[in-house]
C-alpha positions in Angstrom: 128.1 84.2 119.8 126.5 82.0 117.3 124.5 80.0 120.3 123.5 83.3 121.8 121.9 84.7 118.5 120.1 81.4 117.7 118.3 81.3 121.8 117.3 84.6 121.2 116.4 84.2 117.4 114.6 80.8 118.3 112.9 81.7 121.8 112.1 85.3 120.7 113.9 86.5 124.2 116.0 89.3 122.5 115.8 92.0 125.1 116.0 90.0 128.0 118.4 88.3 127.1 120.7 91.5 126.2 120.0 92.6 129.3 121.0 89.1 131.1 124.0 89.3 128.9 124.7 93.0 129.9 124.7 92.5 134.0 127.1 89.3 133.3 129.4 91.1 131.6 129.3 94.2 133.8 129.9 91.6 136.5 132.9 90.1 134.4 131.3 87.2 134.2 131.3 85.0 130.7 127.4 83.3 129.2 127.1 80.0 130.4 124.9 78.8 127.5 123.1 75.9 129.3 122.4 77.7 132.0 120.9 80.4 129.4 119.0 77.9 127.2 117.5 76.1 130.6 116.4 80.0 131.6 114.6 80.9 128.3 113.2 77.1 127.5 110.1 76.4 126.9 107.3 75.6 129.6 106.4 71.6 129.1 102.9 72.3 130.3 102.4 75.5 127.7 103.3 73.3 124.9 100.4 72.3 123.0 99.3 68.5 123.2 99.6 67.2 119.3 97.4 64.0 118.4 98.2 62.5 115.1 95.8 60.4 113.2 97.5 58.2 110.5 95.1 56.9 107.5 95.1 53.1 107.2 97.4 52.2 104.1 94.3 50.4 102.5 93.2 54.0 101.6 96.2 54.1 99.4 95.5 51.3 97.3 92.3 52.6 96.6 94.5 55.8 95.2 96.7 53.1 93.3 93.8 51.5 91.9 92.3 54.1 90.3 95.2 56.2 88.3 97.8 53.5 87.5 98.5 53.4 83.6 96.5 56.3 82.6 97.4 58.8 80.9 96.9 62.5 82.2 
């Protein structure tokens, strides 16, 4: 129960998945949960591209340098 209210919390697939849920259990059938989370995953190719830049750590000594010992 716990699995199914985090999928549809977490994929925001609340009514389809009640109604999934609702023709299994008319059919007497229990949730197979990986076959539910495969169903409602998201699409690779819709997910954005993320590029991260990282600052060189020099640029953190020049941070050090300045404030070290003074007081605020």
């Amino acid at each position: 129960m716990v699995d199914l209210l985090a999928l549809a919390h977490d994929r925001g697939c609340e009514a389809d998945l009640a109604a999934i849920l609702t023709a299994g259990l008319d059919a007497g059938t229990a949730p197979d949960m990986a076959i539910l989370r495969k169903r409602f995953a998201p699409d690779p190719a819709a997910l954005p591209q993320v590029v991260v830049h990282l600052t060189p750590l020099v640029a953190y000594e020049a941070l050090l340098d300045g404030g070290v010992g003074e007081a605020a």
